[in-house]
C-alpha positions as a LaTeX table, in Angstrom:
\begin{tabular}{lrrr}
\hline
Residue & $x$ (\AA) & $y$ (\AA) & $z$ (\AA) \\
\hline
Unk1 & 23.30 & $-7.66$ & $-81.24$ \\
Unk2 & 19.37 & $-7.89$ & $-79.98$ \\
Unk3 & 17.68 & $-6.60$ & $-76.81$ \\
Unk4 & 16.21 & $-8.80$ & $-74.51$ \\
Unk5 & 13.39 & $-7.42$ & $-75.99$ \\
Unk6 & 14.04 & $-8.34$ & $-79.17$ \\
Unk7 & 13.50 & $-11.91$ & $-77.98$ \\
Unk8 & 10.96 & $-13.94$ & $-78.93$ \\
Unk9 & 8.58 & $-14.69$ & $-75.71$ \\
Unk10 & 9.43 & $-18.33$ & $-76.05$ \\
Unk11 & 13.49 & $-17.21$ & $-76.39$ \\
Unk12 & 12.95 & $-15.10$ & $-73.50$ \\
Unk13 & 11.68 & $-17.41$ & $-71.39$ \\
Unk14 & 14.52 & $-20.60$ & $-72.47$ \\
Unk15 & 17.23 & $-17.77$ & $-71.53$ \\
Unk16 & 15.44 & $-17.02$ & $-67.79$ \\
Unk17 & 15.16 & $-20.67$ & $-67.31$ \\
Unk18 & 19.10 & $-21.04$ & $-68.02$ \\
Unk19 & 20.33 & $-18.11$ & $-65.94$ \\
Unk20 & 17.76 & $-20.04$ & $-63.31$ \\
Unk21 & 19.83 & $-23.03$ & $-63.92$ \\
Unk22 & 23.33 & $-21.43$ & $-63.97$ \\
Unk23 & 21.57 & $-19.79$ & $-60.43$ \\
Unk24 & 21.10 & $-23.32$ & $-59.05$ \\
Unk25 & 24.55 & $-24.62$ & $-59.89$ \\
Unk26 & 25.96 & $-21.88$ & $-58.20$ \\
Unk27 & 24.01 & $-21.83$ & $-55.10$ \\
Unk28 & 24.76 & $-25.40$ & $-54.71$ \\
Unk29 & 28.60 & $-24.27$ & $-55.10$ \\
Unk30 & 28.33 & $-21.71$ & $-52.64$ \\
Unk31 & 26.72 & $-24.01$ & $-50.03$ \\
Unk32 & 29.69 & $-26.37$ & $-50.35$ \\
Unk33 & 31.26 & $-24.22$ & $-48.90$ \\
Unk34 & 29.16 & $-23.48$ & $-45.78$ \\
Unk35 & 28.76 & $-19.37$ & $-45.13$ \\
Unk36 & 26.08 & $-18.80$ & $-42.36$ \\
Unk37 & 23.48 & $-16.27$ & $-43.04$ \\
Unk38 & 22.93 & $-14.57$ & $-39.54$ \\
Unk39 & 20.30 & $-12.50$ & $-41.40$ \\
Unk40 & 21.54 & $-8.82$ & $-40.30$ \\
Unk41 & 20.32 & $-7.57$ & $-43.47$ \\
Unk42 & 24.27 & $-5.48$ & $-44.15$ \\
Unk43 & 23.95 & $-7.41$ & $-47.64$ \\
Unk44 & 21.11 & $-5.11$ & $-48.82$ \\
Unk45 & 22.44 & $-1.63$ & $-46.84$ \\
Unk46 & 24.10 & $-0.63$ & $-49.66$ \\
Unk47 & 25.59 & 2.60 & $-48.72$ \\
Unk48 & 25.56 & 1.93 & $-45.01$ \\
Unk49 & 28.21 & $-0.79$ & $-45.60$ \\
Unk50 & 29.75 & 0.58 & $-48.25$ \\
Unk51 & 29.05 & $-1.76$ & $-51.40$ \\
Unk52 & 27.03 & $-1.48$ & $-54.68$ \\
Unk53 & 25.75 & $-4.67$ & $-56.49$ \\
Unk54 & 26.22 & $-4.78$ & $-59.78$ \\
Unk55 & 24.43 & $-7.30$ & $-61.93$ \\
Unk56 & 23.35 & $-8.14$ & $-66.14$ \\
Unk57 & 20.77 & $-7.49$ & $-67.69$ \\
Unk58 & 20.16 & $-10.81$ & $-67.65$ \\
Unk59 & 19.58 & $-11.01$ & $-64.06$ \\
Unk60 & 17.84 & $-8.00$ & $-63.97$ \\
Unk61 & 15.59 & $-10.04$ & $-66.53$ \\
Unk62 & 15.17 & $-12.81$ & $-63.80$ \\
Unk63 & 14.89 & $-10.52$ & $-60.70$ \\
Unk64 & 12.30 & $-8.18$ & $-62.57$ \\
Unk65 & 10.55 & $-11.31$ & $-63.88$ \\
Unk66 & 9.01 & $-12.34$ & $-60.71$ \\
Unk67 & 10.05 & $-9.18$ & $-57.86$ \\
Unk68 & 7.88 & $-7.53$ & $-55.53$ \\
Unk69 & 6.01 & $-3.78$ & $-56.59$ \\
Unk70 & 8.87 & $-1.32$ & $-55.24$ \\
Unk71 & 8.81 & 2.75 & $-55.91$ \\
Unk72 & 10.86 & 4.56 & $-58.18$ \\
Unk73 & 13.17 & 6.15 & $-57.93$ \\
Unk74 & 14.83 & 3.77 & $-56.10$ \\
Unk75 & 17.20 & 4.96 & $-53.52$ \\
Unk76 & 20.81 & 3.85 & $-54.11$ \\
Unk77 & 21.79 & 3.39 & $-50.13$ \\
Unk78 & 19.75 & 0.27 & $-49.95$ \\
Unk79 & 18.01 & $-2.77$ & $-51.69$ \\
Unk80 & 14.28 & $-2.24$ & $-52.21$ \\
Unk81 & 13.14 & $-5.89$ & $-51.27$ \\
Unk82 & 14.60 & $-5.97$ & $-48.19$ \\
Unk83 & 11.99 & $-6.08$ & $-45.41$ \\
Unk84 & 12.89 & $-6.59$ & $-42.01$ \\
Unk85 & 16.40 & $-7.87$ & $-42.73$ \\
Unk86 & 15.15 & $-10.17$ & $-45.17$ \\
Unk87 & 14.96 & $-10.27$ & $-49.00$ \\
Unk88 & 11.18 & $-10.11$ & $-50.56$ \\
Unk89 & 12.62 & $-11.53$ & $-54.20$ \\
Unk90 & 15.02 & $-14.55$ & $-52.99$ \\
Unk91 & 14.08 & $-16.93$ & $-55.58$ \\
Unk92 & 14.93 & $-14.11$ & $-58.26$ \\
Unk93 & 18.25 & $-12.33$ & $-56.77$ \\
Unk94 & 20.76 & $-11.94$ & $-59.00$ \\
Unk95 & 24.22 & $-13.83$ & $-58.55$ \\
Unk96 & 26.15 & $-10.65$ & $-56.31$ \\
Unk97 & 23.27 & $-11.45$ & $-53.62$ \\
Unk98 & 24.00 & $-14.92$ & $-53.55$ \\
Unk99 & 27.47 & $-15.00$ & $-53.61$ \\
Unk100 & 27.39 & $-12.35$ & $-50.66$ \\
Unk101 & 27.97 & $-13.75$ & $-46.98$ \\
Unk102 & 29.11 & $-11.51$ & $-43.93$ \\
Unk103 & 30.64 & $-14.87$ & $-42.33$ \\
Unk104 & 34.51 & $-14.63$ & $-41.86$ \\
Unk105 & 34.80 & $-18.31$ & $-42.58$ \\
Unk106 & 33.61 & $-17.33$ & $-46.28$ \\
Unk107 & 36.36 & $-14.86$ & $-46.69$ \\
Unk108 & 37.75 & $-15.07$ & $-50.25$ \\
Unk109 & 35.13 & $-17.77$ & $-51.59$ \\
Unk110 & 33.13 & $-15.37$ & $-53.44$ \\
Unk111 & 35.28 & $-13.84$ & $-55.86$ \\
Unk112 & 36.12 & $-17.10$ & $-57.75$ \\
Unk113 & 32.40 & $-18.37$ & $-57.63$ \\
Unk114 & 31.52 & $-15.08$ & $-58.98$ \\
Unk115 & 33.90 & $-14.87$ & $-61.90$ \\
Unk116 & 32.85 & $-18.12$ & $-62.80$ \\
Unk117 & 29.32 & $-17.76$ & $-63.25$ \\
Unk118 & 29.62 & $-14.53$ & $-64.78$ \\
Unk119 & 31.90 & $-15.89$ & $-67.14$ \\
Unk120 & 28.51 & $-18.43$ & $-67.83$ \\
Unk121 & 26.08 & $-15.46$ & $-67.60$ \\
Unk122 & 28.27 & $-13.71$ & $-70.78$ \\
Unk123 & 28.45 & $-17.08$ & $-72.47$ \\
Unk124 & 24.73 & $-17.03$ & $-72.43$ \\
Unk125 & 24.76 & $-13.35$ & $-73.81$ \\
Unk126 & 26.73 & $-14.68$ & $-76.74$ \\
Unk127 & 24.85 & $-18.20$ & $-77.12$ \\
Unk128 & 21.45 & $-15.82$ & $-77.43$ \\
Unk129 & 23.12 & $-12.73$ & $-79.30$ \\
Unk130 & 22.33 & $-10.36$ & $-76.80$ \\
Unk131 & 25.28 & $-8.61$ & $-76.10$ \\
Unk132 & 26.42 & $-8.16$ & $-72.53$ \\
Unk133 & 25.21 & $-5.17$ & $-70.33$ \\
Unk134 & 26.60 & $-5.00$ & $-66.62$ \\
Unk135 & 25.65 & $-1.99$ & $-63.73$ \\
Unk136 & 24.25 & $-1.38$ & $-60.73$ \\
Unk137 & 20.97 & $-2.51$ & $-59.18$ \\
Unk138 & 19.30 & 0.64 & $-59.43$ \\
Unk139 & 20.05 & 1.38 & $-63.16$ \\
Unk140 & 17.51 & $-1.40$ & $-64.26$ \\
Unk141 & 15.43 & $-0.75$ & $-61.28$ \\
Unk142 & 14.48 & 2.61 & $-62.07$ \\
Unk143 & 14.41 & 1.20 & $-65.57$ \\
Unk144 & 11.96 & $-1.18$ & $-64.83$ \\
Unk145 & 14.10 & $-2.55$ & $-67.62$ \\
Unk146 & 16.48 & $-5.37$ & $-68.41$ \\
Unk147 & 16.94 & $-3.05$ & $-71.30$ \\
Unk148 & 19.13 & $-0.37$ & $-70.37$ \\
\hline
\end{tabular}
């Protein structure tokens, strides 16, 4: 198996462009559904509300690709792009922040959205030989890696 790293630029940039894809289908998926976003900001309080978002190295790939500067070491309690409740990298969030919705009404949506397009995200790990590398946001963070 290869690194992202490994990858050609021109490989590396066909695979971002079809986890951006895979990102589309499911956000249009997840609007189908209708959560509201009341923009509270508990998504991105990690340890405040108890959650940790995991992602791929992949995503991490995407996010990294185009975030906002943030220090290192992160801190693990919350999401570094969040500014006044709202999120500084939308376009490049990885799939936990898009599946994730405080609404009631979305209760139990998310988990089969995000099986499925993980499922997609490790097809694209084999389909590029890359292997498949899954952890918390602050691993590849700290990182500044896709690579780890």
């Amino acid at each position: 198996m290869r690194r992202l790293s490994d990858l050609s630029e021109t490989e590396r940039q066909a695979l971002r462009a079809r986890v951006f894809k895979l990102y589309d289908s499911a956000d249009t998926e997840i609007r189908s559904h209708g959560p509201v976003c009341v923009a509270s900001g508990k998504c991105c309080r990690f340890a405040e509300y108890g959650h940790t978002l995991f992602l791929s190295h992949l995503e991490a790939d995407a996010l990294l690709s185009g975030a906002p500067e943030y220090s290192t070491p992160t801190d693990t309690s919350f999401c570094p792009f969040q500014v006044n409740k709202l999120c500084t990298a939308r376009e490049h969030r990885p799939l936990g922040c898009r599946v994730y919705f405080c609404d009631p009404n979305y209760a139990g949506k998310a988990e089969p959205i995000t099986e499925k397009y993980l499922a997609e995200l490790k097809a694209l790990c084999e389909e590029f030989a890359v292997g498949w590398n899954y952890g918390p946001l602050h691993k590849f963070l700290d990182a500044r890696s896709a690579d780890v």
